[in-house]
C-alpha positions in Angstrom: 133.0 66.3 146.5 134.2 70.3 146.8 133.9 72.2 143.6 137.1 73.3 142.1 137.0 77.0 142.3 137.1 78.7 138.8 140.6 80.6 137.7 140.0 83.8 136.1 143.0 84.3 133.5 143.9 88.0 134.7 146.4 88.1 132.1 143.7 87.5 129.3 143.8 90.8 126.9 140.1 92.8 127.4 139.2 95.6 125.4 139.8 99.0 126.7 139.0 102.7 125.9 140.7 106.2 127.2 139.7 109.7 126.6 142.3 112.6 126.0 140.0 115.7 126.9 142.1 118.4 125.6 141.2 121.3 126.8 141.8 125.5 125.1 143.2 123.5 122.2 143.5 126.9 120.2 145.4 128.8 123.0 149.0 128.8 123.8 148.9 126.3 126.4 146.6 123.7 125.4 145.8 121.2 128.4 144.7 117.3 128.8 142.6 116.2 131.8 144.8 113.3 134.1 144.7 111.6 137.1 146.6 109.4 139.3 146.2 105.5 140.0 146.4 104.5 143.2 149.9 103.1 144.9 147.9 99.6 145.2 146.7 98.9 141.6 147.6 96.5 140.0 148.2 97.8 137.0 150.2 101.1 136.5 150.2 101.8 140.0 150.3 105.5 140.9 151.2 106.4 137.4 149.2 109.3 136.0 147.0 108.4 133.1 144.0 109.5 131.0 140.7 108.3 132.1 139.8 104.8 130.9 138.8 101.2 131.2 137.1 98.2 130.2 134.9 97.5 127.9 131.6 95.9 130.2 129.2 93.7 128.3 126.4 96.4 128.4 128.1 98.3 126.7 127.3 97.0 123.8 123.6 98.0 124.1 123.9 101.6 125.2 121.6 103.9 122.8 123.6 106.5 121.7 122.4 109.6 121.1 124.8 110.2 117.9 127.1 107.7 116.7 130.5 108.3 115.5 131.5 109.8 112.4 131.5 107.2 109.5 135.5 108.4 109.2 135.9 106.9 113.0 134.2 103.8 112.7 136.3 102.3 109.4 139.8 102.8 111.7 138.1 101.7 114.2 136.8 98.6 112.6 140.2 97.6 111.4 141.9 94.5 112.7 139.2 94.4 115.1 135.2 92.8 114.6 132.5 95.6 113.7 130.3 94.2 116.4 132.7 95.8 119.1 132.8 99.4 117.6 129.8 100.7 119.6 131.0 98.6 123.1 134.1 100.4 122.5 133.0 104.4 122.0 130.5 103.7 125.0 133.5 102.6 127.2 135.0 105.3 126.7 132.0 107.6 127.5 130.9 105.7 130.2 134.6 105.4 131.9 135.4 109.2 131.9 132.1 110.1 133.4 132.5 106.8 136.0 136.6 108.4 136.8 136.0 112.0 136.4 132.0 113.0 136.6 132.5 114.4 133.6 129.4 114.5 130.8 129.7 113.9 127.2 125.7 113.7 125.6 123.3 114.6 124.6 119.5 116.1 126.8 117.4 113.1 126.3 115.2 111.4 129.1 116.7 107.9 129.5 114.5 105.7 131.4 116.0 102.1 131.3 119.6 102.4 131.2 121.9 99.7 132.2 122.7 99.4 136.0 126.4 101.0 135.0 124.8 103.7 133.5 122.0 104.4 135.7 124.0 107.6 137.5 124.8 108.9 133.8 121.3 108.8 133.3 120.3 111.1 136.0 122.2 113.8 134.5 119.5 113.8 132.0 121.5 112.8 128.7 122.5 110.0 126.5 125.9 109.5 125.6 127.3 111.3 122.3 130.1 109.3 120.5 129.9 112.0 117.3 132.5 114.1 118.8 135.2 111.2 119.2 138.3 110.8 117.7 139.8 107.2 117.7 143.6 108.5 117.4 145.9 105.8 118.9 145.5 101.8 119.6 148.1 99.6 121.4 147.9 95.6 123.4 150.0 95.6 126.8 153.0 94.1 126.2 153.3 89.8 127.8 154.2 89.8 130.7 152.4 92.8 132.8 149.9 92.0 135.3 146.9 93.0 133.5 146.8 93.0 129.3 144.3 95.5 127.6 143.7 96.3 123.7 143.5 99.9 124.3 141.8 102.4 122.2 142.7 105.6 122.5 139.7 108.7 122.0 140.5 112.4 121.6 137.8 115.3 122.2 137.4 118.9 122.5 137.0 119.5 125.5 134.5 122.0 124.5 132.2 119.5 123.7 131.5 118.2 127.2 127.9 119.1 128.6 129.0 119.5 132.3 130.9 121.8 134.5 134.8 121.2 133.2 136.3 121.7 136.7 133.4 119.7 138.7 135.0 116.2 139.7 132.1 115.7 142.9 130.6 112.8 140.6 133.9 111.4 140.1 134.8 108.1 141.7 137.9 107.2 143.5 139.3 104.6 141.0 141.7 108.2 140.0 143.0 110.6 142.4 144.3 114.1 141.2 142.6 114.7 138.9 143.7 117.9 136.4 143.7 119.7 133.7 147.8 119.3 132.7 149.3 121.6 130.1 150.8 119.5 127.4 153.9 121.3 127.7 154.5 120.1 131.5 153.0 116.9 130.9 156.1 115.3 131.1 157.3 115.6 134.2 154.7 113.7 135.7 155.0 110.0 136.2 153.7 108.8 133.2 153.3 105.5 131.8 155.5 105.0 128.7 152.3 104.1 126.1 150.6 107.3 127.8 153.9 109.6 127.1 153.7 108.0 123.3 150.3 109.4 122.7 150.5 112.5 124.4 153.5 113.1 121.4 150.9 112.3 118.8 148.2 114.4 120.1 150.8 117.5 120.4 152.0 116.6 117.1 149.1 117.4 115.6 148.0 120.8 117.5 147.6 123.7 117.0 145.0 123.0 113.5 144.1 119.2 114.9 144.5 117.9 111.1 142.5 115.0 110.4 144.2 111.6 110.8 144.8 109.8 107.7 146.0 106.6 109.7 146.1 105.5 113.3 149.4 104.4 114.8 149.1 101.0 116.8 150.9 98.9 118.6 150.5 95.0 118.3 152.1 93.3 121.2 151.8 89.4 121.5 153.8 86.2 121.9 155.7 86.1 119.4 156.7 89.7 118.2 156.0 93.2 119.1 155.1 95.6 115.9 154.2 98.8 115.0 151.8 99.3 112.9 149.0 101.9 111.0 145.5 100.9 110.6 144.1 102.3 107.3 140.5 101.7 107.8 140.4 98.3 105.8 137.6 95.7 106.2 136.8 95.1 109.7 137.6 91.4 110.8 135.1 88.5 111.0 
């Protein structure tokens, strides 16, 4: 008898992080590192984004070198299970380096790192979450090809341990890549959830005030909402 192949659900919502790398936040033209998806993709085809992904199940057991700030890691344990906090500050670590070659650690040796983190390792750090801000969350809306539960990370650029204009480690999953002054961001072709955030981050130069809630959007079946998380008790 043939097997009946398996059918992967492609519209099943995953857990996803992005960086915003902003870059000479304290100067007159403050700038965000982008780059383009290609025509093909699946999902947001040659739109310009911020670097992100997936959460991959090894993420889970990366050691970090520093954690995130206790202030971080109540917002980001809101509506969502503690268990996935560290998966999700990894992702985004491990996705910018993956899309951009770009560093955020710590100098540590790192002998046994997880096969997706084995050319992160050879820079000779371990990845840093401490410098992370979680600053904006939102689920694809039903409907699109692919569905993510997107966190969105902010850091100083400033804070990255590698060359800030070196992309040679980058891989080809974005093309493009730049540094794009906030004030010219939006004439690129932007995803609308991208040109959303890129408002908050603005919003809150040139001081960066600390967040006192996180904006997030809750797309599912039956509604869409717009919502704050407060840093309440994470779920169970």
């Amino acid at each position: 008898m043939t097997a009946t192949p398996v059918q992967v659900d492609k519209t099943a919502i995953r857990n996803a992080s992005s960086v915003i790398v902003l870059r000479d936040k304290d100067s007159a033209s403050p700038s965000v590192l982008m780059g383009q998806r290609g025509a093909k993709a699946a999902f947001m085809p040659s739109k310009f984004v911020f670097p992100g992904g997936a959460v991959d199940p090894d993420d889970a057991s990366v050691p970090l070198a520093a954690p995130i700030s206790p202030h971080v890691a109540d917002f980001l344990t809101d509506h969502a299970p503690e268990h996935l906090r560290d998966a999700l500050v990894c992702a985004a670590i491990r996705e910018l380096w993956e899309e951009t070659g770009l560093a955020l650690g710590q100098s540590a040796v790192w002998n046994d790192p997880p096969a997706d983190w084995a050319a992160f390792a050879t820079t000779g750090h371990r990845p840093d979450a401490s410098a992370l801000e979680f600053v904006f969350r939102a689920i694809t809306p039903v409907g699109r090809p692919r569905r993510f539960d997107a966190r969105f990370f902010l850091v100083d650029a400033a804070q990255i341990t590698s060359d800030l204009d070196d992309f040679t480690h980058a891989s080809d999953e974005l093309s493009n890549l730049q540094w794009v002054p906030l004030s010219h961001a939006r004439s690129f072709d932007l995803p609308f959830i991208t040109q959303v955030v890129l408002a908050e981050v603005a919003a809150r130069l040139p001081n960066l005030a600390p967040i006192t809630s996180v904006p997030f959007f809750q797309n599912n079946d039956e509604e869409s909402l717009f919502l704050h998380l407060n840093g309440a008790s994470p779920l169970g």
